[in-house]
C-alpha positions as CSV (number, residue, x, y, z in Angstrom):
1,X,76.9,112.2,101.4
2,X,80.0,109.8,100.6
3,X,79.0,106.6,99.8
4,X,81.9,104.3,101.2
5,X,82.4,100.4,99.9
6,X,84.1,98.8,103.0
7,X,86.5,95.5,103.2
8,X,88.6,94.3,105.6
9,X,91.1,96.2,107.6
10,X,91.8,99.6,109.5
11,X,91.8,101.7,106.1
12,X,87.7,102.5,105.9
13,X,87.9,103.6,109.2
14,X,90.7,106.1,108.0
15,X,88.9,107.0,104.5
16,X,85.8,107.9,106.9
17,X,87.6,109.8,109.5
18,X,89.6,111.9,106.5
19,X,86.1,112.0,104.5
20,X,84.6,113.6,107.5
21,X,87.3,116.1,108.7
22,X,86.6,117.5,105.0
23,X,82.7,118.0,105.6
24,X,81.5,115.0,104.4
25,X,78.7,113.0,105.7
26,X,79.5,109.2,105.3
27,X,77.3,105.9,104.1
28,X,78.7,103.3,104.3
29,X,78.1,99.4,102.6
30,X,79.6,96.6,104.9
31,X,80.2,92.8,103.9
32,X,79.2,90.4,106.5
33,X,82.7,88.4,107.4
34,X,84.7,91.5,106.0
35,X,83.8,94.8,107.1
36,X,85.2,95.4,111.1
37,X,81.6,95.6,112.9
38,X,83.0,98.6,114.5
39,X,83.0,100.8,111.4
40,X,79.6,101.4,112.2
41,X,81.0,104.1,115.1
42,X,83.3,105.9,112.8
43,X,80.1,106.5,110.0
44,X,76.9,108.3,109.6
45,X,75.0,105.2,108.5
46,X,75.9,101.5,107.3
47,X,74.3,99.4,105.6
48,X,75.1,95.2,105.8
49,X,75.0,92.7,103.3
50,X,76.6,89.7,101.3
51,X,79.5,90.5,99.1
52,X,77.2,89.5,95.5
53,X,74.0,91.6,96.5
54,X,75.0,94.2,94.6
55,X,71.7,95.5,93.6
56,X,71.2,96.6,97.1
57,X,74.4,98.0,97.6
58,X,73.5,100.6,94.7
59,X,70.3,101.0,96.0
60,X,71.5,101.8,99.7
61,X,73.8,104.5,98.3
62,X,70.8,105.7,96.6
63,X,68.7,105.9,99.7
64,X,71.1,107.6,101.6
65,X,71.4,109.8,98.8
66,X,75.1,109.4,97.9
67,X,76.6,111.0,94.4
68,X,80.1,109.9,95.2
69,X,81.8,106.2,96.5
70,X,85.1,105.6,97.2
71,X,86.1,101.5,97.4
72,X,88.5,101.2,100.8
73,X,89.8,97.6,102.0
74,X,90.9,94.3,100.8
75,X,88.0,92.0,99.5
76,X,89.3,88.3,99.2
77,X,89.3,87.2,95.5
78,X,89.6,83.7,96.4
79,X,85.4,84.3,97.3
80,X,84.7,84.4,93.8
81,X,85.6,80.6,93.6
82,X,84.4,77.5,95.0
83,X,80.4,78.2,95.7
84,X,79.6,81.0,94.7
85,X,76.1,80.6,96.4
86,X,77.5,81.9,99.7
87,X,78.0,85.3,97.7
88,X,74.5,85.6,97.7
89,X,74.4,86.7,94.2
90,X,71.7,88.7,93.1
91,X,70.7,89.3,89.7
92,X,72.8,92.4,89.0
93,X,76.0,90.6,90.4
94,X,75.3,87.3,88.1
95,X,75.6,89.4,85.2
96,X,78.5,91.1,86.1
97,X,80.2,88.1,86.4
98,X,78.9,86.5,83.7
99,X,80.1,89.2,82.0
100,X,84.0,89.7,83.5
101,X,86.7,88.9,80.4
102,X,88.4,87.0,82.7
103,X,88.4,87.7,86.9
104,X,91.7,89.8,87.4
105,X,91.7,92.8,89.8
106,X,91.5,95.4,87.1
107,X,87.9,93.3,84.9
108,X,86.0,92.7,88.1
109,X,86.9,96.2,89.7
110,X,86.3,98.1,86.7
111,X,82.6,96.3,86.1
112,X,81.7,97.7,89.1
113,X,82.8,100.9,88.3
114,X,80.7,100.7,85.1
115,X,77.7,99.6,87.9
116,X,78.4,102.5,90.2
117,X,78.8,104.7,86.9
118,X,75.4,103.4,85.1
119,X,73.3,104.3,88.4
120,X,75.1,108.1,88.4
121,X,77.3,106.9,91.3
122,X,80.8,108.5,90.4
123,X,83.7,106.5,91.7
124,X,86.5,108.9,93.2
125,X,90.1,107.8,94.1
126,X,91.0,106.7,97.3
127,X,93.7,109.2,97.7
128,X,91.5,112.1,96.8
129,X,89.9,112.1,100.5
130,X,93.1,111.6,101.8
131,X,96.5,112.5,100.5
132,X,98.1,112.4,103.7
133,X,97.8,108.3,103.5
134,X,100.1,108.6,100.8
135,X,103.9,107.2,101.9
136,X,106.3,110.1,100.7
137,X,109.8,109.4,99.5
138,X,113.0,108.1,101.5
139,X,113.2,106.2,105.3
140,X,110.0,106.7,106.6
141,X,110.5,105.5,109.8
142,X,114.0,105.6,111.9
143,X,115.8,102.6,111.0
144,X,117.8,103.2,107.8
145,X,118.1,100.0,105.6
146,X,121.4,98.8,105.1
147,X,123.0,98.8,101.9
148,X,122.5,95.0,101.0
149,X,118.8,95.8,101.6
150,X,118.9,99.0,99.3
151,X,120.1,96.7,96.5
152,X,117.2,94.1,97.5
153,X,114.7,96.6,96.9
154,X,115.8,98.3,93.9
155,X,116.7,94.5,92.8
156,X,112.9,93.4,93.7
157,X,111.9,96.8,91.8
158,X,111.7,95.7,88.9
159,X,110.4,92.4,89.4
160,X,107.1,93.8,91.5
161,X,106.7,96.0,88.6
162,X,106.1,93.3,85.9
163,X,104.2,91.0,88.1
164,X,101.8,94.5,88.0
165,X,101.7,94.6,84.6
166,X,99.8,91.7,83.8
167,X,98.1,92.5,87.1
168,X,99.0,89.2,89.1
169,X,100.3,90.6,92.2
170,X,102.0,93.6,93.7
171,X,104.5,92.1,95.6
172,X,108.0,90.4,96.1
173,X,110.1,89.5,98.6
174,X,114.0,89.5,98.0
175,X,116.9,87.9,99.7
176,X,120.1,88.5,98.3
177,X,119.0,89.8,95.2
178,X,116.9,86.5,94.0
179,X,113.4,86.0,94.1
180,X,111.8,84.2,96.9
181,X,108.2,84.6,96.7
182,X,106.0,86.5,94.1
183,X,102.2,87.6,95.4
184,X,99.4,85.7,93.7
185,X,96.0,85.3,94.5
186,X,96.4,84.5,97.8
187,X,97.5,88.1,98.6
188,X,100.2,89.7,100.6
189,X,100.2,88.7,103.9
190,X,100.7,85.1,102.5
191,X,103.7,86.2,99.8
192,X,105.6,87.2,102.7
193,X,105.4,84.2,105.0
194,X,106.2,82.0,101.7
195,X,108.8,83.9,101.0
196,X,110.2,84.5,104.0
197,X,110.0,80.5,105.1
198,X,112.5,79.9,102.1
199,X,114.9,83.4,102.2
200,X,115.1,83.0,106.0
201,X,115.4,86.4,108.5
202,X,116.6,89.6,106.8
203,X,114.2,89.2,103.6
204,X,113.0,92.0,101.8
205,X,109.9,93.0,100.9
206,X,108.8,95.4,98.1
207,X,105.5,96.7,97.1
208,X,104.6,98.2,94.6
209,X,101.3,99.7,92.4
210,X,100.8,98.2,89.0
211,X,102.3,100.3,86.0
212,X,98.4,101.3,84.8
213,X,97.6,101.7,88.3
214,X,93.7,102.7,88.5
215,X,93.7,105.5,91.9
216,X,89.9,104.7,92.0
217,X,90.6,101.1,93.7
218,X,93.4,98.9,94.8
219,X,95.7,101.2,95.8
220,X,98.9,99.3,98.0
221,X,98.2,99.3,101.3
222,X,100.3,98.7,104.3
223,X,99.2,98.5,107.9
224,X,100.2,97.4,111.3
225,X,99.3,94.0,110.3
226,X,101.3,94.1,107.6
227,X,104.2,95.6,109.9
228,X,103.2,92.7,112.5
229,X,104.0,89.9,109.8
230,X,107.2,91.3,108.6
231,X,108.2,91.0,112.3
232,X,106.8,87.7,112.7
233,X,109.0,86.5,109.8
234,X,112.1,88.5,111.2
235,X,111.8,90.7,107.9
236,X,114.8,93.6,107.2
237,X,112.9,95.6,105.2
238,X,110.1,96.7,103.4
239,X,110.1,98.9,100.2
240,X,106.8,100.3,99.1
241,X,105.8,103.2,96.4
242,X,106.3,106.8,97.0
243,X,102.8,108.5,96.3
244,X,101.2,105.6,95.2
245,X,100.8,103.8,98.7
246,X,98.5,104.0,101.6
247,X,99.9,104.0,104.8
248,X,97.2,102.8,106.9
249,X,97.2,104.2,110.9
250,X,100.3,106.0,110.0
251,X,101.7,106.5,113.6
252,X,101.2,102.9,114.3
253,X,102.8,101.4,111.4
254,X,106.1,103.5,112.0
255,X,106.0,102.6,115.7
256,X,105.9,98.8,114.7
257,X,108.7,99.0,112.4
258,X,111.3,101.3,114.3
259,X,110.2,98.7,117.4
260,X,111.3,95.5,115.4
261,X,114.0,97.1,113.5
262,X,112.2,96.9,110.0
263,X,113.3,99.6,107.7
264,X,110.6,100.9,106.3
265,X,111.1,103.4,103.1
266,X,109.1,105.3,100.3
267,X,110.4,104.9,96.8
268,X,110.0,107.3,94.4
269,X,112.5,106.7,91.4
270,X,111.4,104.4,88.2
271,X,114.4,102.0,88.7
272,X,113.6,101.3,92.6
273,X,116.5,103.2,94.0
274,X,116.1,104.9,97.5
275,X,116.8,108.5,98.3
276,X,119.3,108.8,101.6
């Protein structure tokens, strides 16, 4: 039995479905406001409770005897401030983040690893269940980006990169080769309607995984929400990492982009540029 943590979005329901078509049986941990109710369809059993009860999210994967979890969907940071009573903190989750160095991505993802880890629950990559979510090199879809969008991306490259590094965001969007938004906490979906309200139509948008990129959790993930802002915005392009990006209901992202005439490629080099 897989033991799944699900957030938002459409990619638990694709970790499940590849988890399954490989023999797996899957249990799955939901967060009330989060997790699409409608997971509970695509899983073998789920399990719902506040994001800080995380006592009984170990023991539910322990009760449906689960050895191995995999973490699949966004989980807002932003509920980690304000009142944290609506987490529903238990005592395990107090002391985790009591104990957090500070409340990046990487220090409150990797204490729960070390929670999974401490209760012989072994956190496995996303990828690992399945590699054909992975975004391969070159134009994915078939709109081909123009040059001025090529130099955009490679331009925004580098940029997206060291906002990874100290593990702010992991993404830009580029309009003429300057900087018009860089992803915070407020995510992605938000970077790219800031950034498109001051670049205009024809921005572009690259996304990338941090330099010390953990596979267990945060992978980049694009989706046809994702695809559905870029259009909203009148977006040229979006640039994501070769290998190191989940493509989330494949078919239906490349539909959405080759409808709205977003180029959508897979970039593979360490300086950003795109193979023809």
């Amino acid at each position: 039995m897989l033991g799944l943590i699900a957030g938002r979005g459409r990619l638990p329901f694709d970790i499940a479905r590849a988890a399954r078509r490989r023999g797996f049986g899957v249990a799955a941990v939901a967060f009330h406001g989060d997790t699409d109710p409608e997971l509970a369809e695509a899983v073998d059993r789920i399990t719902w409770l506040h994001l800080g009860e995380l006592g009984a999210l170990l023991a539910a994967f322990h009760a449906a005897g689960a050895k191995d979890v995999v973490m699949a969907g966004k989980i807002l940071k932003t509920n980690l401030y304000g009142d944290l009573a609506s987490l529903k903190p238990d005592a395990r989750a107090i002391a985790l983040i009591a104990g957090l160095r500070d409340r990046s991505d990487d220090a409150i993802l990797g204490a729960i690893a070390l929670a999974l880890a401490s209760e012989g629950l072994v956190l496995r990559p996303q990828a690992e269940l399945g590699p054909e979510l992975l975004a391969e090199e070159g134009v994915l879809g078939r709109v081909a980006p123009a040059e001025a969008q090529r130099r955009d991306a490679a331009y925004g490259w580098r940029i997206a990169k060291a906002l990874g590094a100290v593990d702010v965001g992991q993404t830009v969007v580029v309009r003429e080769r300057a900087v018009m938004a860089l992803e915070a906490i407020e995510g992605t979906d938000a970077a790219i309607r800031r950034g498109a309200a001051l670049g205009g139509a024809g921005v572009t948008v690259v996304k990338v995984a941090k330099p010390r990129q953990d596979p267990r959790f945060d992978l980049p993930t694009v989706g046809p929400d994702t695809i559905a802002i870029l259009a909203e915005v009148k977006a040229a392009a979006l640039a994501v990492e070769a290998g190191r990006t989940l493509l989330v209901d494949r078919e239906r992202v490349l539909e959405l982009a080759d409808a709205h005439g977003i180029a959508l490629l897979g970039v593979g080099a360490d300086d950003g540029t795109i193979s023809p």
